[in-house]
C-alpha positions as CSV (number, residue, x, y, z in Angstrom):
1,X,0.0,0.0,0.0
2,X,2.5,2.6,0.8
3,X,3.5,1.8,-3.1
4,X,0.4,3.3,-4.3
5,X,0.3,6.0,-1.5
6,X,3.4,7.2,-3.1
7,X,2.0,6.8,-6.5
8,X,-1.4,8.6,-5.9
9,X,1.0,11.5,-4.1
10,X,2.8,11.7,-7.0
11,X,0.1,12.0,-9.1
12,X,-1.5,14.9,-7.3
13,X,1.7,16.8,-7.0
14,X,2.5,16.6,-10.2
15,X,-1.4,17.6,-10.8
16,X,-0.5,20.6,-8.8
17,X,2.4,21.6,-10.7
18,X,0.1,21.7,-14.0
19,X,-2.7,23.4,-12.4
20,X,0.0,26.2,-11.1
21,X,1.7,26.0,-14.8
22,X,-1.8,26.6,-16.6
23,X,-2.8,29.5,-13.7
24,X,0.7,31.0,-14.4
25,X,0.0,30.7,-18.3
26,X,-3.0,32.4,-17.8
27,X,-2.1,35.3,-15.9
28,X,0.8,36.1,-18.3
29,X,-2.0,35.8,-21.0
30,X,-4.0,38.6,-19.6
31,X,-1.1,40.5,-18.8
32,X,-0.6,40.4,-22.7
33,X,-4.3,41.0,-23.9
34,X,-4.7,44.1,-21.3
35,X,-1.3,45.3,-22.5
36,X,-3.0,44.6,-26.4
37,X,-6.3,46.3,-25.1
38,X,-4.7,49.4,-23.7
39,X,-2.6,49.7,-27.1
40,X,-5.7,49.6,-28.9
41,X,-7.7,51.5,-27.2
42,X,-5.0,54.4,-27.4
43,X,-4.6,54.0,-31.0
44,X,-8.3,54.4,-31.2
45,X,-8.6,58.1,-29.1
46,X,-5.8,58.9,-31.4
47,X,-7.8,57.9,-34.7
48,X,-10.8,59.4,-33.0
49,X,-9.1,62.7,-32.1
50,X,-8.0,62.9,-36.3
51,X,-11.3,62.2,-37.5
52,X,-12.6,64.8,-35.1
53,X,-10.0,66.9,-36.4
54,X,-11.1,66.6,-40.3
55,X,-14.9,66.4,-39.3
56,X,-14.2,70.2,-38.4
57,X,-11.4,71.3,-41.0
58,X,-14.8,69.4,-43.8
59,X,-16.9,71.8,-41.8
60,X,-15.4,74.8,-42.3
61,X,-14.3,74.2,-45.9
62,X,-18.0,73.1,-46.5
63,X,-18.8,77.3,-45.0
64,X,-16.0,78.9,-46.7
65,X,-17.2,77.4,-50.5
66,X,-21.2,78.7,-49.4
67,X,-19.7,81.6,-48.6
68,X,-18.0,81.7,-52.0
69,X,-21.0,80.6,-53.4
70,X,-22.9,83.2,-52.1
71,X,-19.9,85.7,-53.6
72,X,-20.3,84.9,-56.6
73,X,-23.8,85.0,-56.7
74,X,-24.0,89.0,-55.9
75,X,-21.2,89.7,-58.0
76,X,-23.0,87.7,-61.1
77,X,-26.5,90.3,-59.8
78,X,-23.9,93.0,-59.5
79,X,-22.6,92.4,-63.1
80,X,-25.7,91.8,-64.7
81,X,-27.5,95.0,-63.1
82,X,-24.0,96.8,-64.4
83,X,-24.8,95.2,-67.7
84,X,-28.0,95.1,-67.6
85,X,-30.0,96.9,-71.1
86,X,-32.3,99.8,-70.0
87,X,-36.0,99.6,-70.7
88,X,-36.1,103.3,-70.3
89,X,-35.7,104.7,-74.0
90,X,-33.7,107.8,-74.6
């Protein structure tokens, strides 16, 4: 019997050691994705920050050409009032 003792002791400690090998696996795991996660997410304020960034330059392009738009609008009344044939006869 002591035999087996020693052979079901072994068994469980060398159970242990796995169980302690996987747990320590698994840890260093999460240590890497939260370390992935963190770089991610950082890369993603940056992207968002840009975006937020051209979103504003689009919007103020998109009001300087109606505001050009509008320019050229009075100028084309101002030019064709200039222009523009009398009705009154001479």
């Amino acid at each position: 019997m002591t035999d087996e003792e020693g052979k079901a002791e072994n068994m469980f400690k060398n159970f242990g050691k796995r169980v302690d090998d996987f747990i320590e696996e698994f840890d260093e795991a999460g240590d890497r994705l939260r370390k992935e996660f963190r770089e991610k997410y950082e890369e993603l304020k940056v992207s968002a920050e840009k975006i937020k960034t051209e979103t504003k330059n689009k919007d103020r392009w998109k009001e300087v050409e109606d505001s050009l738009k509008k320019a050229g609008e009075h100028l084309k009344e101002a030019l064709d009032a200039a222009f523009r044939k009398k009705d009154t006869p001479k």
